[in-house]
N, C-alpha and C positions, 0 to 999 in steps of 0.2 A: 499519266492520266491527267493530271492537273496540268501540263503544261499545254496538250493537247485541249482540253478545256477551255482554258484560256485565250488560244489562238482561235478557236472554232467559235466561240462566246463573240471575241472581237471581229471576227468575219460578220456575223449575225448583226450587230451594232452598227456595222459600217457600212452596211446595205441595206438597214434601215436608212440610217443616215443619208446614202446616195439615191435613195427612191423618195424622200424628201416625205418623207413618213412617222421617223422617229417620234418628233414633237407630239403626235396622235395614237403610240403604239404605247401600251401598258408590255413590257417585259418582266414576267415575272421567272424566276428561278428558284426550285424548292428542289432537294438533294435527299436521297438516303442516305441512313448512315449505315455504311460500311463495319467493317470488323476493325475494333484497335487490337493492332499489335501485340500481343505479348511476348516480349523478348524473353522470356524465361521458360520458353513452352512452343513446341510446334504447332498451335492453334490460335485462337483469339481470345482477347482478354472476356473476362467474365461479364464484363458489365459494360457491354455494347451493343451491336448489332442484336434484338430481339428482347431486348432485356430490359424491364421494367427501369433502370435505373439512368439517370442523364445521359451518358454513354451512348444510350438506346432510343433514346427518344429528342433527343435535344439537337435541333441541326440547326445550319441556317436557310432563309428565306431573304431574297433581296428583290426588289421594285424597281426598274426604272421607268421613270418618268418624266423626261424634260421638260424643265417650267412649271410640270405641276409635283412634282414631288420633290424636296432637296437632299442630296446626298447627305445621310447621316449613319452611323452606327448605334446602333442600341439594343442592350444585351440586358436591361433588367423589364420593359413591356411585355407582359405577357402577351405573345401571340401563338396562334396554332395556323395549320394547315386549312381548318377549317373555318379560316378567314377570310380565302384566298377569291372564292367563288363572290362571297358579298361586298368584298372589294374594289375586282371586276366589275361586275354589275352596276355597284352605285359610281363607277368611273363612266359606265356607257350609259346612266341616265336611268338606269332601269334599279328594281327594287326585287330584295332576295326574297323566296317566299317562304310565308312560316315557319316551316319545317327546318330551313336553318338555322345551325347555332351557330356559327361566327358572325362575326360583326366586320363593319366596314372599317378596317385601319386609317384611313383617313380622317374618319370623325376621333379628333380629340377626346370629348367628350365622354365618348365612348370604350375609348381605350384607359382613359382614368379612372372608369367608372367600374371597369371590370379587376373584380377582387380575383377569381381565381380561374383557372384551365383545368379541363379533362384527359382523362386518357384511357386508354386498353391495351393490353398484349395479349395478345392469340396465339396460341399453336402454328408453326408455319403453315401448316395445310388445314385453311377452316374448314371446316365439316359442311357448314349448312350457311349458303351465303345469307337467307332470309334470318335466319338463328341463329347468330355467330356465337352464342353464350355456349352452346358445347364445349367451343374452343378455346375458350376466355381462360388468361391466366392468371391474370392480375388486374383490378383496375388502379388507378392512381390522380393524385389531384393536386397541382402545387397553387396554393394562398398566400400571396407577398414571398417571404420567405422559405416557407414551411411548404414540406411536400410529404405526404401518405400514400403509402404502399399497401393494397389488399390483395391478399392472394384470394383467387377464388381457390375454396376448399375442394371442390369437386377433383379440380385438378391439382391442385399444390398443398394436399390437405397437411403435408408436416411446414411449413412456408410460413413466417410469423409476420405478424403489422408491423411494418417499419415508418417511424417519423422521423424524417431528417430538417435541420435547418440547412439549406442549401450555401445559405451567405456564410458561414461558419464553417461548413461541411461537405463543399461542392464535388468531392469523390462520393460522397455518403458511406463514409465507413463509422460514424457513430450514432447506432437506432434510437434514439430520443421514446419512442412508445411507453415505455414504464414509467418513465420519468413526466412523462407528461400527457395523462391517458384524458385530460380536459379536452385538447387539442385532436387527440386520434378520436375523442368522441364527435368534436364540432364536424371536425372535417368527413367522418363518415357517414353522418347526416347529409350531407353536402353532396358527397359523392352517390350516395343511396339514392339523393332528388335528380341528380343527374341521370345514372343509370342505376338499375339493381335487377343482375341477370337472373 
């Protein structure tokens, strides 16, 4: 699969390239994650594919853009998916409208400025695509460091608040929440302004 990728990715590139178009084409690539492996079990590891925890929600996102963007790697800016649209947009001159919540990656300023990312997980089959809150399993919200886990009760009513330090703890196997219910209070407020189904 990956190599196939790879070859099919560089085809793409090189026909931009040869139509003398590259320079003006924003390429952007965003990936699901798939299921990790579990060697110790004929299925997938628990904390991937669907699953509130990095595993599950954490992929990459890569930009090309010759001349106006420079090849870098970077793994601690918070970005989301929901950046991708207002991205575009302020690349074609135009401006995202209200209702969006990401921001344009290009603006500096703005990717400094942003303290933390959202998120959801749903049931694979949402119920009501206008109401997705039926489906809701978990929301979650990582601040610099620090990520919070809330189960919605309706569905995961035995499922406890998990806080993990990511930089310390980036499997997430130690729940920090008792030990630090200052931060699972900040952050719930946060995540409550954001959504609360």
């Amino acid at each position: 699969m990956c190599e196939w990728f790879d070859e099919t990715c560089g085809q793409l590139l090189k026909h931009l390239d040869q139509q003398g178009v590259a320079d003006n084409t924003v390429v952007v690539y965003v990936t699901d994650n798939g299921w990790i492996n579990d060697p110790s079990a004929d299925r997938y590891a628990a904390k991937s594919k669907r699953s509130q925890y990095d595993g599950g929600v954490r992929t990459p996102i890569m930009v090309r853009w010759p001349k106006r963007i420079q090849p870098r790697r970077d793994e601690q800016t918070l970005v989301s998916s929901i950046d991708i649209a207002p991205t575009v947009l302020a690349a074609c001159g135009l401006k995202p409208t209200d209702a969006m919540q990401g921001i344009n990656l290009t603006d500096g300023k703005a990717l400094e400025a942003r303290q933390r990312i959202f998120g959801e997980i749903f049931e694979h089959d949402i119920q009501h695509m206008t109401d997705p809150s039926p489906s809701l399993r978990f929301r979650w919200v990582i601040d610099g460091a620090m990520k919070l886990i809330v189960p919605h009760k309706a569905r995961e009513p035995k499922a406890p608040v998990e806080l993990y330090n990511l930089a310390e703890d980036p499997t997430e196997t130690r729940n920090l929440a008792a030990e630090q219910p200052e931060v699972v209070a900040k952050l719930t407020v946060a995540l409550d302004q954001w959504w609360t189904p």
